[in-house]
N, C-alpha and C positions, 0 to 999 in steps of 0.2 A: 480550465482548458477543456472545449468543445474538441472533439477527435473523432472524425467520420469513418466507418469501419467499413469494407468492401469484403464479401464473403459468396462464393460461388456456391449455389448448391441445385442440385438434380431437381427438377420438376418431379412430381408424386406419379402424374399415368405416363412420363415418356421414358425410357431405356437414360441412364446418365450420360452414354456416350453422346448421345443422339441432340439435346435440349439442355440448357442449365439457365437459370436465373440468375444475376446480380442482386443481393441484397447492401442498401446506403441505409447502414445503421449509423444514427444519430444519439446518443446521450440525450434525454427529457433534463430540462432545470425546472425541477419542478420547485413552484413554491413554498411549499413546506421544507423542501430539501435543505437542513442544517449546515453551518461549516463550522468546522473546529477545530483549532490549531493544535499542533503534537509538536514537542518536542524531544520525543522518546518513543520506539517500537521494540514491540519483541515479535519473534516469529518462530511458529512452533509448528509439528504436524503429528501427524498420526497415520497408518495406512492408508485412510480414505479419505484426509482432510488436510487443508493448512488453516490456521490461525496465526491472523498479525493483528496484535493488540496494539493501539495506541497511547499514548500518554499524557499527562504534561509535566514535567520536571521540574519544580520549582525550588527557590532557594531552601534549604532547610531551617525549619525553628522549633520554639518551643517545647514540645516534646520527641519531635523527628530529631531536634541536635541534641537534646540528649541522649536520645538514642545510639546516634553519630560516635558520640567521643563515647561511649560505652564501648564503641565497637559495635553495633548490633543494626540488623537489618531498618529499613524503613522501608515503606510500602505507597507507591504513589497510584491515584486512583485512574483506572481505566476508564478510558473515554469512548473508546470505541472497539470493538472487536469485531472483525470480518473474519468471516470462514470462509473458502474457497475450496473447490476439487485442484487437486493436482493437476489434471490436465490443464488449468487455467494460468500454473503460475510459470512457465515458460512465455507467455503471452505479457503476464507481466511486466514480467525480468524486462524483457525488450522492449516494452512501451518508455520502464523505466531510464533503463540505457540509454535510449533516441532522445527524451527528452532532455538526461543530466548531461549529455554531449551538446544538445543545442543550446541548454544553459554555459556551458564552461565556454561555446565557440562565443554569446552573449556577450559574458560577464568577466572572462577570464577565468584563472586559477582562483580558489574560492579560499577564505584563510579559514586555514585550519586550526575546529574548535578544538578544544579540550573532547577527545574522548570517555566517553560513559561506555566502562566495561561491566558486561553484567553474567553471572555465573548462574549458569543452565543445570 
């Protein structure tokens, strides 16, 4: 999803009231640019930061289910981890919102998976 960003800002020698520019920020696809599918995030912060890790969740085996029926944690590997400032994640939120509402106006009511509860 390409999403065109429109952002006002003050010219550098003119007074703000006076002059302001339009900035059409565009998202680069750049080449290199990976994708990677998640099926699992976690999201954490700290005073000056948020971190949302992504996932992949796969079935468990081997030594992850014996693990399982032990009872005892398993550990699935990180694929990606984005840091962001706080002031970013209101911006977010809202991209995310706009989007999963034009998804459901789409697609309908979406069936609901099993959730994955995970302790913080």
């Amino acid at each position: 999803m390409t999403k065109e960003t429109k952002k006002t800002v003050p010219e550098e020698k003119t007074p703000p009231e006076e002059k302001s520019l339009t900035l059409n920020i565009v998202p680069s696809r750049e080449p290199n640019l990976g994708r990677v599918y998640s099926n699992y995030v976690q999201v954490k912060h700290t005073q000056y930061e948020f971190t949302i890790l992504f996932g992949d969740l796969t079935p468990p085996s081997g030594e992850d289910l014996v693990k399982l029926k032990n009872g005892d944690k398993i550990t699935i590997p990180n694929i990606v981890e984005i840091v962001v400032v706080p002031d970013l994640i209101p911006a977010i939120v809202g991209a995310l919102n706009e989007d999963y509402n034009k998804f459901l106006k789409q697609k309908g009511d979406v069936t609901k998976a099993e959730k994955v509860t995970e302790v913080h």
